[in-house]
N, C-alpha and C positions, 0 to 999 in steps of 0.2 A: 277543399281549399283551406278552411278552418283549422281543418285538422294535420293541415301541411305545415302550416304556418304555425302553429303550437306545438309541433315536435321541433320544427327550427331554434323556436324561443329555446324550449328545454335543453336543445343541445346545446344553442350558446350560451347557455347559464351554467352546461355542463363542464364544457370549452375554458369558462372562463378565468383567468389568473385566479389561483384563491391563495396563496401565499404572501405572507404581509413579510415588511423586512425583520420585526423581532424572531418571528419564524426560523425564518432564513438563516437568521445569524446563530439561533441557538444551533440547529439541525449542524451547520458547519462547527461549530466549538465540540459539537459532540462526535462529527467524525473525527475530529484530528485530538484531541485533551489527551492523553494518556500522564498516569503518574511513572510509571515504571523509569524510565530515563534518566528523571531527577537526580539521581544520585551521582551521574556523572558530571551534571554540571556544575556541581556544587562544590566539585573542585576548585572551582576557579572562585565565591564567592563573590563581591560585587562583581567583577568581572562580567558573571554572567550576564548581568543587564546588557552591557556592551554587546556581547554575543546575540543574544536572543533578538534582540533590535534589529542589529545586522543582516540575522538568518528573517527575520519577518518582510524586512524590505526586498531584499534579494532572491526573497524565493517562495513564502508565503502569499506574498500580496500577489505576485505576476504570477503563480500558479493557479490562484482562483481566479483572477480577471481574463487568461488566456485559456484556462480550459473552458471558461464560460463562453467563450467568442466559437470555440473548437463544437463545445458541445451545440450550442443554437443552429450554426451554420451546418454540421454534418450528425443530426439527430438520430439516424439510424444505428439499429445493434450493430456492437460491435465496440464503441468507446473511443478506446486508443489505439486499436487495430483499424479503426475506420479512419481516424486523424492521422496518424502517418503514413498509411496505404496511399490517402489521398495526395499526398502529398510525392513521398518516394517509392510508392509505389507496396502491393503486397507482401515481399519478400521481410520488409523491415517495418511492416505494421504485425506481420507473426511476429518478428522478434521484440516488437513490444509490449506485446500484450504475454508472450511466454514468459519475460521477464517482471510483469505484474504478479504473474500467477507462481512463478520461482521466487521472487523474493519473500512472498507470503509464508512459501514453502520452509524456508530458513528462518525466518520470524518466527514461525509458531514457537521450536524449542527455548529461544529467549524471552517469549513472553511468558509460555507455560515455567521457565525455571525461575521469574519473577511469582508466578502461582504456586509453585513447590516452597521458594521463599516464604511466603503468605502462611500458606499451610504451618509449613515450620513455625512459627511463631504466634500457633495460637497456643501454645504450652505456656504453663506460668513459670519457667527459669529461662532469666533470657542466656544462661550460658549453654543450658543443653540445644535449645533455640537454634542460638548462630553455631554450634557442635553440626546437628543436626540439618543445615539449611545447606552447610558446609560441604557434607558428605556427598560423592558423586554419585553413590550408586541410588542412595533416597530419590537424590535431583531424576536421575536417569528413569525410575521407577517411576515417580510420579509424572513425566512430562510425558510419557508411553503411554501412562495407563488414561491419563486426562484427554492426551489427543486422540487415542481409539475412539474412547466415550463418544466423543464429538464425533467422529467419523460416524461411527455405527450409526448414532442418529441421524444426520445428516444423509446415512445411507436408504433408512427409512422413508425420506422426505418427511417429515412432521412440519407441519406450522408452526411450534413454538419456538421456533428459531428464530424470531424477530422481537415474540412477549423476551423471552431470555436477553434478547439483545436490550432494549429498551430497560428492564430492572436493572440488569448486570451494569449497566452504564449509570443509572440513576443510584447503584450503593456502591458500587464498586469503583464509581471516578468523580461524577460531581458532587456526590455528599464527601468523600476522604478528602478529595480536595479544598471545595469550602471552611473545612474541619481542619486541615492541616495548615491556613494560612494565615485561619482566628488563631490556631495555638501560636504560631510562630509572633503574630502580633500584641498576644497578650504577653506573653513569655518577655519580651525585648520591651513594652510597656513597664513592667512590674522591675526592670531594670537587672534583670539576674547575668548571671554572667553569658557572655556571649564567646565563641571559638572564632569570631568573624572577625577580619581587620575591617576598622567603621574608614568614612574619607570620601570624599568625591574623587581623591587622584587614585583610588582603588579601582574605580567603574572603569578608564582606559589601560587594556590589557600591556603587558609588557610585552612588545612583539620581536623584541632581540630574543625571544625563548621560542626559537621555530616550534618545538614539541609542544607545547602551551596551543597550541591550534588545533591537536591532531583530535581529544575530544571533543573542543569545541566544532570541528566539520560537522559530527554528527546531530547537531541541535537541527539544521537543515532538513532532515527525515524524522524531529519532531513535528516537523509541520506539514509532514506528508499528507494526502488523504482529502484535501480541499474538493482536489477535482471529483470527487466520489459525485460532490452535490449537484455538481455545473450544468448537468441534466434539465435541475428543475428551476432552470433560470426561465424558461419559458411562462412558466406556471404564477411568474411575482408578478404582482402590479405595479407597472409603470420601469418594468425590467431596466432602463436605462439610465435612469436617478436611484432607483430601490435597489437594484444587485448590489452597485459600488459601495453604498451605503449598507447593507448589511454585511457585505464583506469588509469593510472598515471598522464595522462594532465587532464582529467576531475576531478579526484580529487584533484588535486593542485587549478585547476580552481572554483572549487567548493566551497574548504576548503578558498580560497581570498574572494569568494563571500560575504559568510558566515561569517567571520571575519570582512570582512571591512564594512559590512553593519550594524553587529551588534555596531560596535564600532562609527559607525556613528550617530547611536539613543544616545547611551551611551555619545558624546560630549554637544549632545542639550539640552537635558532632564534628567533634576535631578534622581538620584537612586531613591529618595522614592517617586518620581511622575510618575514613569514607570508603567502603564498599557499594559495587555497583550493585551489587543483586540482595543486599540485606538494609543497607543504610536507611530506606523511606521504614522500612518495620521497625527497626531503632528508635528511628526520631520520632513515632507516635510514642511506642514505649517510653521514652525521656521525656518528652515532654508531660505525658498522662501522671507519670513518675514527679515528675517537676509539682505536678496540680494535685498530687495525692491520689490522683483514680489509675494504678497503673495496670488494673483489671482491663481497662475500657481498651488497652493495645492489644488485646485479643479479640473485640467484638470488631475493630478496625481492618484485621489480618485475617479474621472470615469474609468482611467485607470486601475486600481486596481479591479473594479468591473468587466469591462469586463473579465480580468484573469480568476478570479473568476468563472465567469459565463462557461467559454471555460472551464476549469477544471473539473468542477462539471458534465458538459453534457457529457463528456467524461467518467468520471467515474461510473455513474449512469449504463450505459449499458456496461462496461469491466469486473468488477468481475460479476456480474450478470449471463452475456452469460460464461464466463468460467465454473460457480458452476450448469450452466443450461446445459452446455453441461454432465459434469459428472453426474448430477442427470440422463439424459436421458440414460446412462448405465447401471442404476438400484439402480442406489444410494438415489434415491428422492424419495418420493409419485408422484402418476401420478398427481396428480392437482398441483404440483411447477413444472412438466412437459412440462406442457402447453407454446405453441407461439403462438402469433397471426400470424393474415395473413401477417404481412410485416418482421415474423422470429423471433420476438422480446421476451425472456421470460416474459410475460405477469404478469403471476402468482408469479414468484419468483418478478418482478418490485412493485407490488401489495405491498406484505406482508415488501419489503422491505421502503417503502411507510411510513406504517405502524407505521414502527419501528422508522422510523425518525423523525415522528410526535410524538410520546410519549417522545422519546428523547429529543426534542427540547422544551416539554413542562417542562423539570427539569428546563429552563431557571427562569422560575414563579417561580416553588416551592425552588428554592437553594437558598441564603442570597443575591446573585450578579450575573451579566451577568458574570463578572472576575470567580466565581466561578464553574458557571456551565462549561465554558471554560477550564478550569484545568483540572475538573473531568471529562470530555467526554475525554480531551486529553489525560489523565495517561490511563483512561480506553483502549482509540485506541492504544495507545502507547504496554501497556501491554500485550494484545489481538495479537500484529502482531511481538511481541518479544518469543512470545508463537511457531510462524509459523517457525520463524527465527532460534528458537533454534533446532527446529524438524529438517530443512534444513540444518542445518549446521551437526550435529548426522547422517543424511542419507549422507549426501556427503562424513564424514569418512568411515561411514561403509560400501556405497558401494566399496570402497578400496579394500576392501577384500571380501566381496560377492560375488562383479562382477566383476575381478579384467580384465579379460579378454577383456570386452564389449569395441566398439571401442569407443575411445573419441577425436572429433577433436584437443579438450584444453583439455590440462590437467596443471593443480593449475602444478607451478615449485618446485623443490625438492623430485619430489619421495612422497613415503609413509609420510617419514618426513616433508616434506613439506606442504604435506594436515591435520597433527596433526598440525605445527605450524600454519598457515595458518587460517586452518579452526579451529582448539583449540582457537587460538585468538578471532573470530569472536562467538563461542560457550560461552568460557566465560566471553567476554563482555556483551553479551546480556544477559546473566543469571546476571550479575550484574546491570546491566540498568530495569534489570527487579523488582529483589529487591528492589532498592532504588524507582522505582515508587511507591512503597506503603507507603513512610514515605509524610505525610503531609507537604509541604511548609511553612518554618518562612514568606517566604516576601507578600504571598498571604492568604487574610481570605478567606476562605473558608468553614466557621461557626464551627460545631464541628468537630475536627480532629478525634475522637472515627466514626462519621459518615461519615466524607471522607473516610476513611479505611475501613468501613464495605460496601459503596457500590462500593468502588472498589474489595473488595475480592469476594461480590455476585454478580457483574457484569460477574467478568472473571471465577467463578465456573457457573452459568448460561450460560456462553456462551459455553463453553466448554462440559456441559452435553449435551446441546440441541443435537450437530452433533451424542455423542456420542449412546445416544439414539434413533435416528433416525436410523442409520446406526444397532444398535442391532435389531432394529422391520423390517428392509428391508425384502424383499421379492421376491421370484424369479420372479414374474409378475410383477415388478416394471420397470425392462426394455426391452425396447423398441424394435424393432428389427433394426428400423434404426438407435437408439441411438447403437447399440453394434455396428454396421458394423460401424461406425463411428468413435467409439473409438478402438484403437489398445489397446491388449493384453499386460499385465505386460509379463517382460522376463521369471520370472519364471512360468507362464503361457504356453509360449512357449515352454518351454522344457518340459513337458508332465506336470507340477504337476497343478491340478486344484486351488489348494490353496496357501497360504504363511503361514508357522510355526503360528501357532495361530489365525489363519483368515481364514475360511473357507469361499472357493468363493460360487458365487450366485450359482453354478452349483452342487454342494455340497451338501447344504440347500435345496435344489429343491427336490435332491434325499432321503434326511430325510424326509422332510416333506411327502414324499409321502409315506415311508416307517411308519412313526408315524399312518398317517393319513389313515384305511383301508379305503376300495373304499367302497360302498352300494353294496346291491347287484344286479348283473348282471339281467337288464329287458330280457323278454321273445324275441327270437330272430322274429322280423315280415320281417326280408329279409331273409327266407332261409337259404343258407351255411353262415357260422361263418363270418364275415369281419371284420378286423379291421377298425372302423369307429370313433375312439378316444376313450379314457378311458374306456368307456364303453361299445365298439364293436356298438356303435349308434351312427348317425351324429348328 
């Protein structure tokens, strides 16, 4: 009885919250901070504050307070295939989670050709530099040979996929960044010339200039990545004052970051010299230049790289194995089913491979590296605002679906709290979603009739593929260790096999065999009748 009682102790000290809010809030600053973007918004100079503010309330805040409600109330694998399934059923929780795991797919070559960037500019001429960062085929070379890297390992299964992750973020985003917002503020201290219009009537955007918005949508998918954390809302102490509370300092921290970084390019570099994919390795070089050490813009542009590299290894294998775990429930063909021996979705890493290689070869065929960069971004952008808006629709509706289901967090105010809440976060990103399809004044990007056409084939392309998949599935599709693996949707649970317009695999199984008469029964060669499968034979 002692000894019963002393393992209970141990487990609920095992049990118990251990996450405090500084935690919390760091862990969120560090899945969402990226430098790479900056450059785009520093188009606008003060502006951007207006912007970044706007995207923080609208989409930022209601994405970490409702995936935290999503995540408490439906903690089983699965994420956001289990938060929309729940809601509309399986058909459009594959297509959310396919669409986590695609937009990642089109990310890579833009963030690797920010790493190609990086690379570039650890030479000491900064004209052979941006020559060199310029060149598509470099770009092409290095975003192939950096993403294999990461595959291969990744195919391996290694552990130090997480130590990478951890430094790559500690040199490669919070130490550049810290670093890049002292220079910007000593720089504008010492009173040197600035390329920035100064003014408080600068910060509200001129909104007679429709095209003046179309970069700014995408600051919206700077602050992707909240929900990563929403998980380990169970884990804080006093989850219901301490979540909000550390999701408040991370996005105050966030939205500084964000602001002061971008406004730091904005003082160095002229508005119509702003490149997307070179300007942040610029502006260390001018500034270091500016202070005498313009050595140190190359220990900066290594550091950058490794970021880079920690990022990419990390992400190559996280949507992967999430989309590989739900295929293994019967959502995939057996051949994207497949692991290797060290666990690893082999087959889904493969095709995903694939994809990124063809991708990365638009760098060649579009007018500019600048361009292809845009167009893979609006494409990523658009593709995980798709995801977003599904999440934000299931997290109203399960309100009242499920109204009952227990939820550690629940969004503050009631029913009306998760309309303003999550309505806010639903129609920002419907509106961030629109404006990605208007062409950029400040970026060529060659014809704007053909930005537009392969961003709309992109996101109907990607969007049919799940959908069709998921229509040809199959009740032998899943596995039997993939189903004991994955837990049961609630309505599941309460006897119904299916969800209003989604019939489950178990469903299907029973038509098709109803559709399908058997052949007829061979002559019995054991004697008395035995059931011995379908056909009374082994």
């Amino acid at each position: 009885m002692g000894s019963g009682a002393a393992s209970r102790s141990t487990a609920a000290r095992v049990a118990a919250p251990t996450l405090g809010v500084l935690t919390l809030a760091i862990m969120n600053i560090t899945a969402v901070v990226s430098l790479r973007g900056l450059p785009a918004e520093a188009e606008y100079g003060l502006t951007s504050i207006f912007y970044y503010t706007f995207a923080a309330v609208f989409f930022l805040i209601p994405v970490a307070l409702v995936a935290a409600e999503l995540a408490t109330g439906w903690p089983e694998k699965g994420g956001v295939f289990r938060w929309v399934g729940e809601a509309f059923g399986p058909r459009w929780g594959f297509l959310a989670i396919f669409l986590v795991w695609m937009q990642s797919t089109i990310w890579f070559p833009t963030v690797l050709t920010y790493g190609a960037v990086s690379l570039a500019f650890v030479g000491p001429n900064q004209t052979w530099d941006k020559a060199l960062s310029s060149n598509k085929f470099y770009t092409v070379l290095i975003v192939l040979g950096l993403y294999w890297a990461a595959t291969l390992v990744t195919m391996r299964g290694l552990k130090a996929s997480s130590t990478i992750a951890k430094w790559g973020g500690l040199i490669g985003t919070i130490i550049p960044a810290g670093l890049l917002i002292v220079l910007g503020a000593t720089y504008l201290a010492e009173g040197r010339p600035v390329q920035i219009q100064m003014g408080w009537d600068k910060v509200i955007p001129d909104f007679s200039k429709f095209s003046n918005l179309v970069l700014a949508a995408s600051i919206f998918l700077f602050y992707s990545g909240m929900e990563m954390n929403a998980i380990h809302v169970k884990d804080v102490q006093n989850p219901k004052k301490n979540y909000p509370l550390a999701i408040l300092m991370a996005s105050v921290a966030t939205v500084v970051v964000f602001v002061l970084g971008t406004l730091a390019i904005s003082l160095i570099i002229p508005r119509t010299q702003i490149n997307l994919t070179q300007s942040l390795l610029v502006s260390y070089r001018d500034f270091f230049k500016a202070f005498g050490a313009p050595w140190l813009s190359s220990v900066v542009a290594v550091a950058l790289f490794l970021g880079v590299l920690g990022s990419v290894t990390v992400w190559v294998s996280g949507p992967s194995a999430a989309l590989g775990a739900v295929g293994r429930a019967g959502y995939l063909p057996p051949f994207f089913q497949r692991v290797n021996k060290h666990g690893a979705p082999s087959h889904i890493l493969i095709a995903q491979g694939m994809l990124v290689t063809f991708l990365a070869l638009m760098f060649v065929i579009l007018p500019s590296v600048q361009a292809a960069y845009q167009i893979l971004s609006q494409l990523t952008s658009t593709l995980y605002l798709i995801m977003y808006i599904m999440m934000f629709s299931a997290a109203i509706y399960l309100r009242y679906s499920e109204p009952n289901t227990p939820r550690a967090y629940r969004v503050p105010g009631g029913d009306a709290g998760m309309w303003v809440i999550g309505g806010a976060g639903l129609i920002g990103a419907l509106i961030a979603f629109v404006l990605s399809f208007i062409p950029p004044s400040q970026i060529k990007v060659g014809s704007p009739l053909t930005y537009v056409l392969i961003l709309i084939a992109g996101n109907v392309l990607f969007v049919a593929v799940p959908l069709a998949i998921y229509a040809r599935r199959k009740a032998s599709w899943r596995t039997a260790v993939g189903s004991a693996d994955f837990a049961p949707f609630n309505w599941e649970k309460r006897g119904g096999l299916g969800h209003p317009g989604a019939p489950s695999l178990d469903e299907e199984a029973e038509a098709e065999k109803k559709e399908t008469p058997l052949p007829p029964k061979p002559p019995d060669r054991y004697g008395p009748d035995v059931e011995r499968g379908p056909y009374g034979d082994h």
